[in-house]
C-alpha positions in Angstrom: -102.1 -23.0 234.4 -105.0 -24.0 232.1 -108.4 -22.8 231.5 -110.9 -22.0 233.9 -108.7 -21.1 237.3 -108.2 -18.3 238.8 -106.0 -15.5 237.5 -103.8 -13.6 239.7 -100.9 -10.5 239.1 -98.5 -13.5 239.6 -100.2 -15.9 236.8 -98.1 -14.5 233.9 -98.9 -15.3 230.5 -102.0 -13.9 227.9 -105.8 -14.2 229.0 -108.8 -13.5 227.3 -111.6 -13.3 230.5 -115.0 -13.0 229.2 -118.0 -11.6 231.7 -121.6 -10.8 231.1 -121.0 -7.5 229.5 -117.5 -7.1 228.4 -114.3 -9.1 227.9 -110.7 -8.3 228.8 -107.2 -9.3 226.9 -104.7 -9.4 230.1 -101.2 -9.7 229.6 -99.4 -10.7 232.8 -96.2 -10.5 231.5 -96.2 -6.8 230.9 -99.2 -6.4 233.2 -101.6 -4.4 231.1 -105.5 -5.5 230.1 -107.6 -4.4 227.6 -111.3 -3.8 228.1 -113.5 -3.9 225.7 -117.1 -3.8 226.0 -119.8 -5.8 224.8 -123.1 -4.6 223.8 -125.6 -5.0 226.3 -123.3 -3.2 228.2 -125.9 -0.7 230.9 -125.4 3.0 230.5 -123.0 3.6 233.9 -120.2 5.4 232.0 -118.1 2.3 231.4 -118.8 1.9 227.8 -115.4 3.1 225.9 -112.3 1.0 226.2 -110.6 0.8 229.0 -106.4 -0.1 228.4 -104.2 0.4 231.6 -101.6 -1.2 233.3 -102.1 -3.5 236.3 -101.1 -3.1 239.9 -103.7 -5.8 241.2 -105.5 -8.5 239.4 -107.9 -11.1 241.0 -109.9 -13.2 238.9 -112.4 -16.6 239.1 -115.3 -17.9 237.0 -118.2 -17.6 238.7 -116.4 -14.5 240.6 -116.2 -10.9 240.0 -113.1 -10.1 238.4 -110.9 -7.1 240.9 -108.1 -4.9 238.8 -106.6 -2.0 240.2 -104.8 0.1 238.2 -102.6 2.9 240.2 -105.2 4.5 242.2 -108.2 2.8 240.0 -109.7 0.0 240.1 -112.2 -2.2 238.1 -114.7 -4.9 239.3 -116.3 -6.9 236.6 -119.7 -8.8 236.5 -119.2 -12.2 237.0 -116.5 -13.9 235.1 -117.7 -16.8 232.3 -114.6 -17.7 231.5 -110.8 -17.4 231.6 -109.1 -18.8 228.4 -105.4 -18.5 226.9 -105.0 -16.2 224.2 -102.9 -17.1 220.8 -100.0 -16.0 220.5 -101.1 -14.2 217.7 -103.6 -12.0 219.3 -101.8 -11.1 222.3 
């Protein structure tokens, strides 16, 4: 898969997705994400960071990104961009 498709639960692999407000490390091979929020992030409660494992993951630039998480789930502004992480931050 390369840069800028969608992501799915199936994808596998280690993603860096940035949106308007915040950005996300997903690993699909052990299906967890990391959220981490930027900050112009607005004052809704979502401001700490957010690390949980994946049940559910649908994600496209241009597209709000879906992520449930047991019985949570998270939908992002808009992605930007969906990119490979190194190896080295993963």
């Amino acid at each position: 898969m390369s840069a800028g498709d969608e992501l799915t639960r199936e994808t596998g692999g280690k993603w860096l997705v940035k949106t308007k407000h915040s950005s996300y490390q997903i690993d699909l091979d052990t299906l967890t994400f990391i959220r981490d929020p930027g900050p112009d992030v607005p004052g809704h409660g979502l401001t700490e960071q957010i690390r949980d494992r994946i049940t559910d993951l649908y994600c496209e630039v241009g597209e709000s990104m879906h992520v449930t998480s047991g019985d949570r789930w998270v939908r992002s502004t808009p992605g930007e961009s969906i990119e490979p992480l190194p190896e080295a931050e993963a």
